[in-house]
C-alpha positions as CSV (number, residue, x, y, z in Angstrom):
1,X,185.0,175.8,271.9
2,X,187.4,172.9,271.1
3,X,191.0,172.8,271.3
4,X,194.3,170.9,271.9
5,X,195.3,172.4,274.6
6,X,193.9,175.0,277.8
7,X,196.0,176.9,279.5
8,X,194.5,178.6,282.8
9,X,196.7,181.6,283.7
10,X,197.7,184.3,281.4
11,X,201.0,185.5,283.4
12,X,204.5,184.9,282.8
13,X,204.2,181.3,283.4
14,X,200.9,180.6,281.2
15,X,202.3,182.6,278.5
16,X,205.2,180.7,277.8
17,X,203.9,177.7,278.1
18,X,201.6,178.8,275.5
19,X,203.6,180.0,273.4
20,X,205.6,176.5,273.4
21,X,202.6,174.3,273.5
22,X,201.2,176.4,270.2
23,X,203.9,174.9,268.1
24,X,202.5,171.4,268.7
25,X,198.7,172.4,268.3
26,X,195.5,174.7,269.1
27,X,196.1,176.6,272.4
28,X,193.7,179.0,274.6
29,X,195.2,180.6,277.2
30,X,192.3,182.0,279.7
31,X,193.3,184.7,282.1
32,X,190.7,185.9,285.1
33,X,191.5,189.7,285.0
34,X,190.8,192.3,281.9
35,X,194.5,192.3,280.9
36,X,197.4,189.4,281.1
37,X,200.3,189.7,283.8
38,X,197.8,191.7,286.5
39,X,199.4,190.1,289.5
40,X,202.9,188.8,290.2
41,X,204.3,189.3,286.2
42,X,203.1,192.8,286.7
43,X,204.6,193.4,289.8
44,X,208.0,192.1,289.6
45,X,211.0,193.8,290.0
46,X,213.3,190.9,288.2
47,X,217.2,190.7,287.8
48,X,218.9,187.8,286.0
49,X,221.2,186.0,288.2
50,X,222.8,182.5,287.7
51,X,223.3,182.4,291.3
52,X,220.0,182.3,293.1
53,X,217.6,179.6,293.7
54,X,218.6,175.8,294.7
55,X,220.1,173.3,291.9
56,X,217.0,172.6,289.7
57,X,216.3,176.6,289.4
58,X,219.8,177.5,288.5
59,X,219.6,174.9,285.2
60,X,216.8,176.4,284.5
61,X,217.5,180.0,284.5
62,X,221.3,179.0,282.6
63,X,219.1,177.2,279.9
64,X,216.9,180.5,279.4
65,X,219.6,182.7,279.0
66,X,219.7,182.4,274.9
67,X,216.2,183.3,274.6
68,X,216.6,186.4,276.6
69,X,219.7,187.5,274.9
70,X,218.2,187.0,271.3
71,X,215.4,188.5,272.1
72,X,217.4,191.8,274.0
73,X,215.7,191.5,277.4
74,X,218.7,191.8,279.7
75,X,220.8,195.5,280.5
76,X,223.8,195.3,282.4
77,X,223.4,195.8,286.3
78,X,225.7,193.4,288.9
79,X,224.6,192.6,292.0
80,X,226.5,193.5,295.3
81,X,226.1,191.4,298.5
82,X,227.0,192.3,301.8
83,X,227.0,190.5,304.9
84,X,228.5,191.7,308.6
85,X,230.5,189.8,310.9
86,X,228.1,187.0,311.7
87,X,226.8,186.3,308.5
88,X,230.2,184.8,307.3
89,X,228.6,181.1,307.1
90,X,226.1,182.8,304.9
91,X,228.8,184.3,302.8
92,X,230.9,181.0,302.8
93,X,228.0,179.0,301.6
94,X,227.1,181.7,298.6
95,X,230.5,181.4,297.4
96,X,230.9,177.2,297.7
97,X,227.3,177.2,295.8
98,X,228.6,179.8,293.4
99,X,231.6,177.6,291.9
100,X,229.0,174.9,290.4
101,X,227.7,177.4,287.8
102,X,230.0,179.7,285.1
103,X,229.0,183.0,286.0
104,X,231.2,185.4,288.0
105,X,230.9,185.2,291.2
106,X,234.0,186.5,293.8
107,X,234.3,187.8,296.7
108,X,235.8,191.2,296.9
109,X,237.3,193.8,299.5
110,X,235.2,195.9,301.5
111,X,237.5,199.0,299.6
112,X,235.9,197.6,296.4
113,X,232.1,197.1,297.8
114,X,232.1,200.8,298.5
115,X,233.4,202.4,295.3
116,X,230.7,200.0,293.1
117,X,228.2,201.1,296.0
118,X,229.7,204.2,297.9
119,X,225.9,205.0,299.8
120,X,226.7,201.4,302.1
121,X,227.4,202.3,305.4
122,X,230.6,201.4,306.1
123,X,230.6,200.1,309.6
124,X,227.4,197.8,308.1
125,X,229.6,194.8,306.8
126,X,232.5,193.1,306.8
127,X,232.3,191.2,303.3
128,X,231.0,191.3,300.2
129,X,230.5,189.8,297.3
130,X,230.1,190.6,293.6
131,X,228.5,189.2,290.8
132,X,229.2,191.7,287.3
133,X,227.3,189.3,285.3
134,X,223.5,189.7,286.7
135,X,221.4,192.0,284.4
136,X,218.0,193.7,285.0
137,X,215.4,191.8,283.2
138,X,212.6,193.6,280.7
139,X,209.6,191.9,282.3
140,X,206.9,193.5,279.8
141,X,208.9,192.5,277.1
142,X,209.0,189.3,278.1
143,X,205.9,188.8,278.7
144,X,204.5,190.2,275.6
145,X,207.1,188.1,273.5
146,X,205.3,185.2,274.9
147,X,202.0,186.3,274.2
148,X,203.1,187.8,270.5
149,X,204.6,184.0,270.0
150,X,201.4,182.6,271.3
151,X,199.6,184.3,268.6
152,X,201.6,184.3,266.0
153,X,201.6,180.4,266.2
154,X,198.0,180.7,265.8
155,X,197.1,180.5,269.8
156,X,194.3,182.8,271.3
157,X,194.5,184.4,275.1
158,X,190.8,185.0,276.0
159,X,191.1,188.1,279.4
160,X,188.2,188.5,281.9
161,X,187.1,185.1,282.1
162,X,187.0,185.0,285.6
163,X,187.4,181.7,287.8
164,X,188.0,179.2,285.6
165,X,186.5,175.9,286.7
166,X,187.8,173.0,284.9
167,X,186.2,169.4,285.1
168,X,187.1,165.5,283.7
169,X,184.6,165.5,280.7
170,X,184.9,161.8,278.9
171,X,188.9,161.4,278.2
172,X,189.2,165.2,278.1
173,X,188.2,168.3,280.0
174,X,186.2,170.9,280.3
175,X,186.9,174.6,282.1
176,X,183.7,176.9,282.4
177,X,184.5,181.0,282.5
178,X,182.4,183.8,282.1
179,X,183.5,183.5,278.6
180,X,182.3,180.6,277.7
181,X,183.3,176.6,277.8
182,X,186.7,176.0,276.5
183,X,186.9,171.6,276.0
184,X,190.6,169.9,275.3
185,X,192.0,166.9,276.2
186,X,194.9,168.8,278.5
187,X,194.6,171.3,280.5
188,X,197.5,173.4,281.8
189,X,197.2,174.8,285.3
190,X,199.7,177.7,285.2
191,X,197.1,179.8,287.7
192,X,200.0,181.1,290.2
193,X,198.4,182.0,293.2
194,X,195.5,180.5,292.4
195,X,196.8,177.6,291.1
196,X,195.5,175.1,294.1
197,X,192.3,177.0,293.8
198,X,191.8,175.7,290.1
199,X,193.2,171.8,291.0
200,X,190.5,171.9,294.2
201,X,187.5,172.9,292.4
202,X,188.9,170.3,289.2
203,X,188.7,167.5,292.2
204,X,193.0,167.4,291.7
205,X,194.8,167.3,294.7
206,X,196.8,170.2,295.8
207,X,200.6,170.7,295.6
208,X,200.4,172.4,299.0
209,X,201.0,176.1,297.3
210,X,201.8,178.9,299.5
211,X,201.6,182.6,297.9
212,X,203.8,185.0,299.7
213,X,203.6,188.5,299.7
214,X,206.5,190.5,299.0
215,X,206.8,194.4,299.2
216,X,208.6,196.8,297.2
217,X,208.8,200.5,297.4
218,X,210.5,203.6,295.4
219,X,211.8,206.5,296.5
220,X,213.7,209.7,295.7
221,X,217.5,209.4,295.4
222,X,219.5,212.6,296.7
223,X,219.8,215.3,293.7
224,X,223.3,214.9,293.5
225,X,223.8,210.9,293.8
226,X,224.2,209.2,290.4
227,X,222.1,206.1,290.6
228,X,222.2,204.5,287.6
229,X,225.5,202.7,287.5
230,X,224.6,201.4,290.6
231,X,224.5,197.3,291.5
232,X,221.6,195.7,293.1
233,X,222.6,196.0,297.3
234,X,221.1,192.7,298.7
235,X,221.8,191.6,302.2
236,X,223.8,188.2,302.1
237,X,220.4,186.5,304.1
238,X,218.1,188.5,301.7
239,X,216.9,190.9,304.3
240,X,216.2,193.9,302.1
241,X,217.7,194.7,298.5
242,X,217.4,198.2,296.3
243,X,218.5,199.0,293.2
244,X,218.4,201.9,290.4
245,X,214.8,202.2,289.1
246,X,213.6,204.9,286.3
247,X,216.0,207.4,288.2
248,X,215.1,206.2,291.6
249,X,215.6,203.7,293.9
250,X,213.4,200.8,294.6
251,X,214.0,198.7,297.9
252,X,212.0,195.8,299.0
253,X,212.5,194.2,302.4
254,X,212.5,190.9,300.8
255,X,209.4,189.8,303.0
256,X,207.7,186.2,302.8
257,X,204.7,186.2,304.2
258,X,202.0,183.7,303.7
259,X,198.8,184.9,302.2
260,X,195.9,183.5,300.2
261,X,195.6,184.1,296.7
262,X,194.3,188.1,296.3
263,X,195.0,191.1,294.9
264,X,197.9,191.9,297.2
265,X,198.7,195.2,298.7
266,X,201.8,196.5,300.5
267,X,201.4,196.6,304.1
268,X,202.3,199.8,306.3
269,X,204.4,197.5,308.9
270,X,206.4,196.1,305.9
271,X,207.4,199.2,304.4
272,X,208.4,200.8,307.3
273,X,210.7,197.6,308.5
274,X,211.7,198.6,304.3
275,X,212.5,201.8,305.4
276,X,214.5,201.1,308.2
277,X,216.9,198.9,307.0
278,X,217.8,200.9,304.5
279,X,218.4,203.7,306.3
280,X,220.7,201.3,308.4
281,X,222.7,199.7,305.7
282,X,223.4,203.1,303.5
283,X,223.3,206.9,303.8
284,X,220.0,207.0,302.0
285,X,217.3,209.0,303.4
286,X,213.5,207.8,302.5
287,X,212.1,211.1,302.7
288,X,209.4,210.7,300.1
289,X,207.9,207.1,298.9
290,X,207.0,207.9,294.6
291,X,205.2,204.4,294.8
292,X,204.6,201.0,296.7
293,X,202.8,197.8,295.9
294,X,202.9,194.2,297.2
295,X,202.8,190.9,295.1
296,X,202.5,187.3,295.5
297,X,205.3,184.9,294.9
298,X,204.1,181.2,295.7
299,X,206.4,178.4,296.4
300,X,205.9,174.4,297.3
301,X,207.7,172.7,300.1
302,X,211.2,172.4,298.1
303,X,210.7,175.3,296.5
304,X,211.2,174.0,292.9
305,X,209.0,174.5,290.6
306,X,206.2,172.2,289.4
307,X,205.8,171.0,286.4
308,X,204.0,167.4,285.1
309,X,201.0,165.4,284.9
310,X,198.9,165.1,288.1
311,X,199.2,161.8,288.6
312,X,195.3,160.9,290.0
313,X,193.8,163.2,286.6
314,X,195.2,162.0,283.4
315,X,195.2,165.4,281.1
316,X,195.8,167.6,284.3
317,X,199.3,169.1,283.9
318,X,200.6,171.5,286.7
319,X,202.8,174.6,285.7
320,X,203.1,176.1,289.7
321,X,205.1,176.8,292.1
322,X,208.1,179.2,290.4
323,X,208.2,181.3,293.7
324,X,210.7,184.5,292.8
325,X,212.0,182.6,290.2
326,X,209.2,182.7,287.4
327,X,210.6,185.7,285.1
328,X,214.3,184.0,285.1
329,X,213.3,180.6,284.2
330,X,210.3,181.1,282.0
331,X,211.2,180.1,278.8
332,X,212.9,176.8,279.9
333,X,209.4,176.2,281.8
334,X,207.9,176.9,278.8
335,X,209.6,174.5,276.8
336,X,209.6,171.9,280.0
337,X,206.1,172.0,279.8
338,X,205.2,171.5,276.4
339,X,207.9,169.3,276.0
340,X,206.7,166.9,278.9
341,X,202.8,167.3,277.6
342,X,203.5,166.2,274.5
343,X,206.5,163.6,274.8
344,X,206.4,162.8,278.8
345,X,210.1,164.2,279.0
346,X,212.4,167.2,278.9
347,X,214.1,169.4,276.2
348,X,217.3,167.3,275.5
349,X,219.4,170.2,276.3
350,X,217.7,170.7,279.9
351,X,218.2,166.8,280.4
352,X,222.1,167.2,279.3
353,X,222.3,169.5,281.8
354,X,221.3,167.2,284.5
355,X,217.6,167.8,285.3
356,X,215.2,165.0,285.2
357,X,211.2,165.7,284.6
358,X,211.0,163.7,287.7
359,X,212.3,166.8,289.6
360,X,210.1,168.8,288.4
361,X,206.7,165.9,288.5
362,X,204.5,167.0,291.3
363,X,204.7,163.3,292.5
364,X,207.6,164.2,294.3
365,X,205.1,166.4,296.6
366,X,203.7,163.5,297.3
367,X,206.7,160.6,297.5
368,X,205.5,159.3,294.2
């Protein structure tokens, strides 16, 4: 089959892009498993927050803001972060990084920490901090809003092709799947996990990707304990967080570790180190787990994203690398990639805001 452009990766990140990229041609987007978002989309537990991630991550999640709100994808929430007497560096630095960007950010009394969040142990911290502004995210919706605007542009997603395996064919290429050959002149690797699995077997070099798994439970809230009013509880060094879920309570204990690209499962250890310091922090009791599960969330060295032409293999663009950021920023990746496949640059309002493409180029991996 012939098109414009080949997107390999059907998740959050493949879908936007090809949703974007369809507005400026003929786009297939080829995802390995039977249905699109499988992996980390599927998996992720997403709040909206202006005040997470380094420099280049904050732009981009302030620039995807309008889409969400159009679109209805955000429900009030707030996060709440706590630190105890040695984490007041940590604290410090969240509130000096928190003044660069608009949304609310302040610290409050320990006296206002526990009427937003009355199940913290008291004797656990010593600060806080609140953010009223952060919003759980509708990840389904957004992830189907992509696809529906893939489609609607006239773009196809093909499911179940399995490894796709992309090669330099003339001044184009070509990516072989179990259902059939797809030929373009660009290619979009938006593979996540797997997305230095597709560059190797392409003969690109890698952007040094490492998936990390991260675990996330749910549990059973005491009968009488309203939950739903509830801000996120996050740990000022991101050692655990839990929030309202459906009714329940979902914690995570924010781990990071390094795995290869798979169909990730929680691990036993994980979720009791989970349980623990919840236990520690509040006056919840884990006495019955409804659910747990485990997903990848891959980062680079800088942990920015990566987005640009690779620069040995003309018509290889990368789209890797969002770490637990890809939900938040999507539609300004979208519209950073198709923008810099089709015109070499950004979005003019993601370049007023300060970004350059060449902080998002995986050159800079490489000190190109």
């Amino acid at each position: 089959m012939e098109t414009d452009f080949i997107v390999i990766g059907g998740g959050v990140a493949g879908a936007s892009a090809g949703c974007e990229l369809a507005a400026h041609g003929r786009v297939v987007v080829l995802e390995r498993e039977d249905a699109p978002g499988y992996h980390t989309t599927g998996r992720s537990a997403a709040l909206y927050t202006e005040n997470y991630g380094n420099r280049v991550i904050r732009i981009l999640t302030i620039a995807s803001k309008p889409f969400f709100d159009r679109q209805g994808f955000l429900s009030p929430r707030g996060v709440l972060f706590v630190g105890n007497a040695a984490q007041g560096a940590s604290i410090d630095r969240a509130l000096a990084d928190g003044k660069a960007f608009p949304q609310t950010f302040e610290e409050i009394s320990k006296a206002d920490a526990l009427r937003l969040l009355p199940i913290l142990q008291p004797d656990y911290f010593t600060r806080a901090i609140h953010e009223p502004d952060a919003t759980d995210m509708d990840v389904h919706g957004i992830h189907q809003a992509f696809l529906k605007g893939l489609r609607d542009r006239g773009g196809q997603l093909v499911t179940a092709t399995g490894d796709a395996i992309a090669r330099p064919v003339g001044s184009g290429w070509e990516v072989e799947t179990r259902q059939g050959t797809f030929r373009a002149p660009v290619v979009v690797n938006a593979a996540g996990a797997w997305a230095d699995v597709v560059a190797r077997a392409a003969g690109v070099r890698p952007i040094g990707l490492v998936p990390k798994r991260r675990t996330a439970i749910t549990f059973d809230a005491p009968a009488e304990t309203p939950v739903h009013g509830w801000p996120m509880g996050l740990d000022i060094d991101e050692t655990f967080y839990f929030k309202p879920e459906a009714g329940r309570v979902l914690a995570s204990p924010a781990d990071e570790t390094p795995s290869e690209p798979c169909d990730a499962q929680p691990d036993e250890y994980d979720i009791a180190v989970c349980v623990d310091r919840i236990e520690q922090a509040t006056t919840l009791k884990v006495r019955r787990i409804t659910h747990k599960w485990a997903g990848l969330r891959s980062f680079v060295a800088d942990k920015t994203p990566v987005v640009g032409e690779a620069p040995e293999a003309p018509g290889f663009f990368w789209c890797a690398g969002q770490g637990g950021y890809g939900i938040m920023t999507s539609p300004a990746m979208g519209r950073a990639v198709a923008a810099i496949v089709t015109s070499g640059d950004l979005p003019e309002d993601l370049a007023a805001m300060g970004l350059a493409a060449a902080e998002l180029a995986p050159g800079r991996l490489f000190g190109a």
